[in-house]
Every structure is written in C-alpha cells, then in structure tokens.
C-alpha positions in Angstrom: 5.7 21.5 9.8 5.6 23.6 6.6 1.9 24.1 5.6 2.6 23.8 1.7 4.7 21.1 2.5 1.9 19.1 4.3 -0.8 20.3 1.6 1.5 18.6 -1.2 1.3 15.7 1.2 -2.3 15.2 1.2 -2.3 15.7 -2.4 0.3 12.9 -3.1 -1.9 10.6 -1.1 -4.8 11.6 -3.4 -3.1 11.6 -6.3 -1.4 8.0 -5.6 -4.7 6.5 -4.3 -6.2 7.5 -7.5 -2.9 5.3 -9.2 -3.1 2.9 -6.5 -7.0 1.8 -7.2 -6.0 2.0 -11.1 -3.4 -1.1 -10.3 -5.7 -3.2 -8.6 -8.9 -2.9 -10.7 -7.8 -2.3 -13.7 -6.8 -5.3 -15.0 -10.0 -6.6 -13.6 -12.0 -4.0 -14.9 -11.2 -4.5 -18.5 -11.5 -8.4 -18.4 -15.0 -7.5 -17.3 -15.4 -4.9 -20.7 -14.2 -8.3 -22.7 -11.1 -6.6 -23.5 -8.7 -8.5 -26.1 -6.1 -11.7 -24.7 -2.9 -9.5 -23.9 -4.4 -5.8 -23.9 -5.8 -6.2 -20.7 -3.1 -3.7 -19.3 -3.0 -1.2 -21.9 -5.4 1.6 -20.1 -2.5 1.4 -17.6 -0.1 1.6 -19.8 -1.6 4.4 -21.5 -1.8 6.4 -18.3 2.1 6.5 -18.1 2.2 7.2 -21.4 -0.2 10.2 -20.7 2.0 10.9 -17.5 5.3 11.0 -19.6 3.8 13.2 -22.7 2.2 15.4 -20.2 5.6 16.2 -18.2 6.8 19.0 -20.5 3.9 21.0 -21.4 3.3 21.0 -17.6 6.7 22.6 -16.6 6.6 25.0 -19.0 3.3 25.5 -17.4 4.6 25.7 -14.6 7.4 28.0 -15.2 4.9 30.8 -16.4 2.3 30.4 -13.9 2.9 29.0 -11.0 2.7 25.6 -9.6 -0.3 26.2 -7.8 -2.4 26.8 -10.6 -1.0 24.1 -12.8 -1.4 21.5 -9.9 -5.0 22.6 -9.8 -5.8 22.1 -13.6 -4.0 18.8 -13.7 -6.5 17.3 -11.0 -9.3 18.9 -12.6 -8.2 17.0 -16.0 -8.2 14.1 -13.6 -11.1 14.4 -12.4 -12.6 14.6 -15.8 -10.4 10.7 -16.7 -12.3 9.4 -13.2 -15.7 10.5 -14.3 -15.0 9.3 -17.8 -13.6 5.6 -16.8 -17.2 5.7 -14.7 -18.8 6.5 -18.1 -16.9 3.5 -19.7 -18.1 1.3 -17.0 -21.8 2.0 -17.1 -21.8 1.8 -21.0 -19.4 -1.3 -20.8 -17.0 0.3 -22.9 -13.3 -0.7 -23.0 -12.2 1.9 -25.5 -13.4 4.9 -23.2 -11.8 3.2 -20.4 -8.9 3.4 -22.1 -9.3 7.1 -23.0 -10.0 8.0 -19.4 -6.4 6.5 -18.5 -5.0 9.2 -20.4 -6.8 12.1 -18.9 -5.7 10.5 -14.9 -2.1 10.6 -16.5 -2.5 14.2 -16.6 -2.9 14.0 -12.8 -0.4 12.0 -12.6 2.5 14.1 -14.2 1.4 16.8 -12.2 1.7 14.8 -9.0 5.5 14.3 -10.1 5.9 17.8 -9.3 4.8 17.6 -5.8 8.0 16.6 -4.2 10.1 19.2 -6.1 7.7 21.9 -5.1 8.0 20.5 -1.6 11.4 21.0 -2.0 11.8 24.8 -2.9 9.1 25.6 0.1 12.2 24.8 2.4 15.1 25.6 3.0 18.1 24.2 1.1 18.9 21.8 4.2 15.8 20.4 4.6 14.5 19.6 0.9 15.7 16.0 1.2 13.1 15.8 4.3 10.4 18.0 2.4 10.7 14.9 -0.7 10.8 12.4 1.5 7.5 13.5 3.7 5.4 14.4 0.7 6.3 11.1 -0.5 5.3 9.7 2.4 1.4 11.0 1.7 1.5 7.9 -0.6 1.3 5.7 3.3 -2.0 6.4 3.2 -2.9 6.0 -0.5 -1.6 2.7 0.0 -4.8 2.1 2.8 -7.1 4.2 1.2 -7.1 3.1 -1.9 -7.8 -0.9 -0.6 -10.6 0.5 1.7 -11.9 2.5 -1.4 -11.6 -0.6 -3.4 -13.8 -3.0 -1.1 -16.0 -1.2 0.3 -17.2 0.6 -3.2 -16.7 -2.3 -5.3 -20.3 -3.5 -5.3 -22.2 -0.3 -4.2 -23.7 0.0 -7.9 -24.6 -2.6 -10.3 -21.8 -2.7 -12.2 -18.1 -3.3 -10.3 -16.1 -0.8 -9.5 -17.9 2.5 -10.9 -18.7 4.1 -8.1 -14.8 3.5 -6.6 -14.0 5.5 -9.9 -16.9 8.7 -8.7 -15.4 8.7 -5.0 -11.7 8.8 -7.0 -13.0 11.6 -9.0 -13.9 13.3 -5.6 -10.3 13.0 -4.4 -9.1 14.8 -7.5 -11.0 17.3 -6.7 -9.9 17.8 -2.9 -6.6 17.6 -4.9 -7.5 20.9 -6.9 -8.8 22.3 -3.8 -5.6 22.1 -2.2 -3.5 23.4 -5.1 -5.3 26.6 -4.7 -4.7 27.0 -1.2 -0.9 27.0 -1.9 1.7 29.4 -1.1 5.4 29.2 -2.8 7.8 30.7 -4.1 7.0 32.7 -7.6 8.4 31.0 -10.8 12.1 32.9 -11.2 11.1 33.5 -15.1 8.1 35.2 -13.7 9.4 37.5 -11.0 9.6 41.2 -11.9 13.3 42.2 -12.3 14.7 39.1 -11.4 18.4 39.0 -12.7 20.6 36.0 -12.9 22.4 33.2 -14.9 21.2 32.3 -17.9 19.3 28.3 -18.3 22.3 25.9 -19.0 21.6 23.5 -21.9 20.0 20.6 -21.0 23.3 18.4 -22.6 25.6 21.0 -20.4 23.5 20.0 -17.2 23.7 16.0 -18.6 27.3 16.1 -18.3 27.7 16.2 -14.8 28.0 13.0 -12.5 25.6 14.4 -10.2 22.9 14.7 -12.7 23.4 11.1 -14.6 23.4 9.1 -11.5 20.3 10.8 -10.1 18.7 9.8 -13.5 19.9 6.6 -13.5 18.9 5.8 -10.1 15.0 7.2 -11.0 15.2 5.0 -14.1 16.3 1.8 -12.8 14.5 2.2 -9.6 11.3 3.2 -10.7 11.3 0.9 -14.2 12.5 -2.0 -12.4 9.7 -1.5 -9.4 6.9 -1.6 -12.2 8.2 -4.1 -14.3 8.4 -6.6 -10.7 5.1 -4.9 -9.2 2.6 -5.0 -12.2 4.2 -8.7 -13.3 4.0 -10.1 -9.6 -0.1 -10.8 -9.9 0.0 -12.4 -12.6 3.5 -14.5 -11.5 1.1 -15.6 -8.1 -1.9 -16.5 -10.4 0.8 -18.9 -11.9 1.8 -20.2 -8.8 -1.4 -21.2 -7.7 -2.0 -18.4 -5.2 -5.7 -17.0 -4.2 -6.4 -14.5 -6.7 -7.5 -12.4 -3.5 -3.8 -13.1 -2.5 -2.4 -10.3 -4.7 -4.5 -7.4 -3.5 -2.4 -7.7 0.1 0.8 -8.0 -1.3 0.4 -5.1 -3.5 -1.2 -3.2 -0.6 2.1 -3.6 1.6 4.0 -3.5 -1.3 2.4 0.4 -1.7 2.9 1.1 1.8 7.0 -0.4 1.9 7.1 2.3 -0.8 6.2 5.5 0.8 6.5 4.1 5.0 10.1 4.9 4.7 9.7 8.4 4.0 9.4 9.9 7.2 12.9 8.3 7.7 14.9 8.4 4.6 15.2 12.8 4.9 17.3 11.8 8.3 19.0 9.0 6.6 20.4 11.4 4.0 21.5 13.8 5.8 23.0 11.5 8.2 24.7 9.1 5.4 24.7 10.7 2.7 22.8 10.9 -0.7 24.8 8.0 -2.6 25.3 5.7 0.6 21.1 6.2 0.5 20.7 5.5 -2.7 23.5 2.5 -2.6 21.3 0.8 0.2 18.4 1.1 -2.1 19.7 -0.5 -4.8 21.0 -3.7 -2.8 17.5 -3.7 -1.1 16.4 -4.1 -4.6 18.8 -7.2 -5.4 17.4 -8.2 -2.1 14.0 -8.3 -3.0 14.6 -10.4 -6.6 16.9 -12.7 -4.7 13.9 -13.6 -2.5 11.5 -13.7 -5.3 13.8 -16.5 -6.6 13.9 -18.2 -4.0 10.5 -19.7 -4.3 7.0 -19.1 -5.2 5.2 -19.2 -2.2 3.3 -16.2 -1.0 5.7 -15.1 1.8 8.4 -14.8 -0.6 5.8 -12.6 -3.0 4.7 -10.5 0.0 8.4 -10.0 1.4 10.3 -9.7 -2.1 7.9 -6.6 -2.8 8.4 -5.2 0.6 11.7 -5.6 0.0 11.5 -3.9 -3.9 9.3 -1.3 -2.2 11.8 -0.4 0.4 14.5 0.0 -2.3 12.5 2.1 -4.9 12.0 4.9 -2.2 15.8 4.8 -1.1 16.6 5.2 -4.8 13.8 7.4 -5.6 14.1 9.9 -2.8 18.1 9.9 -3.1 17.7 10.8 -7.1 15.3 13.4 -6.7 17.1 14.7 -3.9 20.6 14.9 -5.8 18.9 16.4 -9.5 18.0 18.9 -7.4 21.4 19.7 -6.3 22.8 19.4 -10.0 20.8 22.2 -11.6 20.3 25.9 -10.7 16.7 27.5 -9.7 15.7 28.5 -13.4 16.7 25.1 -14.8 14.8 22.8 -12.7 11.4 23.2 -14.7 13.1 21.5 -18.0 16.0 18.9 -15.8 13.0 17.9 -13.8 10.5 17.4 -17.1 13.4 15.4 -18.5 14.1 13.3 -15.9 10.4 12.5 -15.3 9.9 11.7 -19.5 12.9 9.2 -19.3 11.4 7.8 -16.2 8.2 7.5 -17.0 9.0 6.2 -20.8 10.9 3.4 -19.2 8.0 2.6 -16.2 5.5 2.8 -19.7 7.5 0.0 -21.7 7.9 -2.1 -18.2 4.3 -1.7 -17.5 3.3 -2.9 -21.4 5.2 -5.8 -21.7 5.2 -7.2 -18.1 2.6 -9.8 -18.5 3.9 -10.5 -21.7 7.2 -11.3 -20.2 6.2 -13.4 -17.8 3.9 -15.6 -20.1 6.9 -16.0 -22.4 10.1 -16.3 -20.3 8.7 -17.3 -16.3 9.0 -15.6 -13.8 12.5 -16.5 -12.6 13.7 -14.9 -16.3 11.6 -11.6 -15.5 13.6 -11.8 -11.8 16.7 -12.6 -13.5 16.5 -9.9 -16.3 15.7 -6.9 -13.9 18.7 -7.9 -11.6 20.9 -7.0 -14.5 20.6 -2.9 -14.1 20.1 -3.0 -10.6 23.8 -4.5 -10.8 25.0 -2.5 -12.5 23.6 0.6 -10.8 25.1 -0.6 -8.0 27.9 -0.8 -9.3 28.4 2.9 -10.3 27.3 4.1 -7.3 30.2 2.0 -5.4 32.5 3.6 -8.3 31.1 7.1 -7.3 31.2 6.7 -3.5 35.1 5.7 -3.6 36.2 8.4 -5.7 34.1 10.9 -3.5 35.6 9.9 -0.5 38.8 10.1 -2.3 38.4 13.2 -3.1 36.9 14.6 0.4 40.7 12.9 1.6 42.8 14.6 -0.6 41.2 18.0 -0.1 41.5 17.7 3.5 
C-alpha cells in the first residue's frame, strides 16, 4: 500500500476523532458551562464555519508550499483549539469554548484535503481507491473517539477536559505525520513547469461533471448533518436513554467510513454515477426508516443507513471533481467545493435542533427527503444520457 496514502489515513482518523468527540460532548459540554436555551450547538456550528472560511486561504497555501507543510500547521492550530476548549473547561467558560471550535476548524479544513492528496500520490486509476481508503481512517475515529470519550470523561474534576488534552495529543501525531510526507510538488511551484493556463472557476462550473460532483457533496454531506446532529435530540423526544444516542452515533460514524475499503472497487466496477446513484437511494432509505417509527432500532438503522449513503455520495463526488478539473486547478475547484459544502453542513448543523423543536421530527425527515429526490433524480437523468451516448459512439 502507498505510504503517503496510509499516513493520510491515520491522519483522517485523528483528525475525525478529534470531530467525532466534538459531536458527542459538545452539546453536553456547554449545558454544563450554562450556555443559553438554543445556543447549546453554536461551538459546533462555529467549527464548520471555521472549516469553511479556512478552505481557501489553505489551498492557496497549499498551492505555494506544499501540502505537507500546510497539513502540519493546520493540526498545530488544532492543537492550540483542543488545549484552548481544555482552558474553557477548567475556567467554566462557554465563550472560550466557543473560540476553541474555531481554531479545531482549522484542522478540520485541512483534513478535507487528505483525500485529494491521497489522490494525486497514485496513479490516475487508483485515486478512487486512494479517497476511499483514507476515508476509511475515519473507521477507527469512529471507536476511538467513544473509547476516548468514556474512559477520560471523569479522569479530572471537571467532565471531559482531559478527553480535550489526549485530543490535543492526536493533533499533534497528526502534524507529526504531515512532516513525514512525500508527494508530488505543487505544479505552480515546480521549476520550469509549462502547461495550460488555470480555467476560470465559472468555465470549470459549466461542466456536468463538475455540478453533479458538487451537488452530490452538498446534498450528501448537508443532509447527513442536518439527520445526524438532529437525531439526539429527536431520541430525547422519543423517550430514549439519553446514553442511547452515544451508540447510534458511534455506528452511525463507523456506516460512514466502513464502506471505504469497498466503494474504490465498487467504482471502478460500476461506475462513478451508478455509485453515487446507490448512495443517494441509501439515503431515501435511511429517512424512510426514520419515519417509520421512533423506536431505537429505527434511529440506529436509519443512520446506518444515512451513513452508508453519505460515503457512496461522498467518495463518488470527490472522485468525479477530480476528473473535471486539470492538475493546476484543483487547489481553487477543490476550496470551492469544500466552502459550498461546508456553508451548507454549517447552516444544517445551526438550525437542526431548532427544526426539530419547531416542526417534529417527521417534518425534519420529510424536508431533507426533498433534495435527496431530486439528486436522484439528476443522476438517473445523467446515467441515461451517458449510456446513450457510450451507444451511439459505439
């Protein structure tokens, strides 16, 4: 297996354990700093904000220097958020754990890189493997972070500050491996490099190509959040243990990134929109279940089911921007797509409790079935007229 390819690995599963703990304490954490009725999900919300903000000045970063370096300053800056968020904790300050969301955010962005640096380390055949394995580093986020959770929870006197020190440890193991990176030098940067001109970004946005990989990123990953961060909240309704929710976000997690040590093979066998089709009607799956009843197999399997989708969608899109932009491009398509992404998972994030206090939870379902449709839709649309076209120019 590549090295840089399993180094990015390890760093997505730092770098999502880190995101993983921040969904299951956070809420909990800032009840406990008496935070105000219907804030109580704003430091998570302002970590996506920080991760969408963050997205450009990190390619252009990136395009100058390196990924390796870049990847390395991001964790340090996350580092710094973990440490801070600790701070907030032992000072019982809400408003400096808010802060520290924005500095893990950072982190964040930069681990949104991982799978397209994955993907030039290889060779153009096997980038839809390289995403979908460093994807799959998020497996065992999805255990560590639970294991971090409960069995740091209580180790000081106040809850959860040391999980945020061992997080900030894992950041650094993150920057660690940045350094030991190898790949390929940034195409503005080599010496005497000659080629095509950067496209504008609105000549790139014309393609098909390029708008259903972003529309499949948006609506997979905005519709994923909006269903995950609500679905706690949804089984405290419901009457379900509040201990309940910590499982089903845990498989939830690892439905997410299990499949990709599959879904590389799956492409390449099927194809990228027949992958990214199945996603979608996973995801229609999932909220079908969801309303179908309230009681906690229908929670645990709905999100399984969400989870399952997100990464067929998710891996398929990034797989197929790739494909719709040349080598010098990629820094700015890639930045773009991740801002529109990570705008809409910020807004979904914000106002999912607020949703579900004010419409139900069959409304929430019912709402985020609409895109999904109509994703699905296109994709059928797209399919057909590819396979039209592979006829007539046979």
């Amino acid at each position: 297996m590549n090295r840089n390819v399993v180094l990015l690995a390890l760093s997505q599963a730092f770098v999502m354990t880190v995101v993983s703990l921040m969904l299951s304490a956070s809420v909990l954490v800032s009840v406990g700093l008496s935070a105000a009725p219907g804030w109580t999900t704003l430091p998570l919300a302002m970590q996506y904000l920080a991760t969408m903000l963050a997205l450009h000045p990190l390619a252009r970063l990136m395009a100058r220097w390196g990924c390796g370096p870049v990847f390395a300053g991001a964790a340090l800056v996350g580092a710094a958020g973990l440490a801070l968020a600790a701070a907030g904790l032992a000072y019982g300050s809400f408003a400096v754990f808010v802060l520290s969301g924005l500095c893990v955010g950072v982190f964040g962005a930069a681990g949104q890189f991982y799978r397209f640096a994955a993907a030039e380390a290889v060779p153009a055949a096997a980038r839809g493997q390289a995403v979908a394995l460093t994807l799959a580093g998020g497996v065992l986020a999805a255990f560590l972070g639970p294991f971090i959770a409960g069995t740091t929870r209580d180790f000081s006197g106040v809850p959860f500050q040391a999980s945020f020190v061992v997080l900030a440890v894992l950041a650094l193991l993150a920057a660690g491996g940045a350094c030991l990176l190898h790949l390929p030098a940034p195409e503005a940067a080599t010496a005497g490099a000659v080629g095509p001109l950067p496209r504008p970004l609105r000549e790139i946005a014309r393609q098909p190509d390029f708008r259903l990989a972003l529309a499949g990123a948006v609506v997979g990953y905005a519709v994923m959040a909006l269903l995950m961060t609500a679905t706690p909240l949804a089984m405290l309704c419901a009457g379900q243990p509040s201990g309940a929710s910590i499982a089903v976000i845990q498989w939830h997690l690892v439905a997410m990134f299990a499949p990709s040590f599959v879904t590389g093979l799956l492409i390449a066998r099927l194809g990228l929109l027949t992958v990214k089709l199945l996603g979608g009607l996973l995801l229609l799956a999932g909220i079908g279940l969801a309303l179908a009843g309230d009681a906690l197999a229908h929670f645990s399997v709905a999100l399984v089911l969400v989870g399952v989708g997100w990464n067929f969608l998710y891996v398929g899109a990034t797989t197929l921007l790739t494909q719709a932009c040349r080598d010098v491009e990629k820094p700015a398509v890639q930045a773009f797509n991740d801002s529109v992404v990570f705008l809409s998972v910020t807004i979904a994030t914000l106002f999912a409790g607020r949703l579900v206090d004010s419409l139900g939870w069959e409304a929430v379902n019912r709402l985020a079935a609409v895109p999904v449709a109509a994703l699905v839709v296109a994709l059928l649309a797209a399919l057909v007229l590819r396979r039209a076209g592979l006829a007539r120019a046979a």
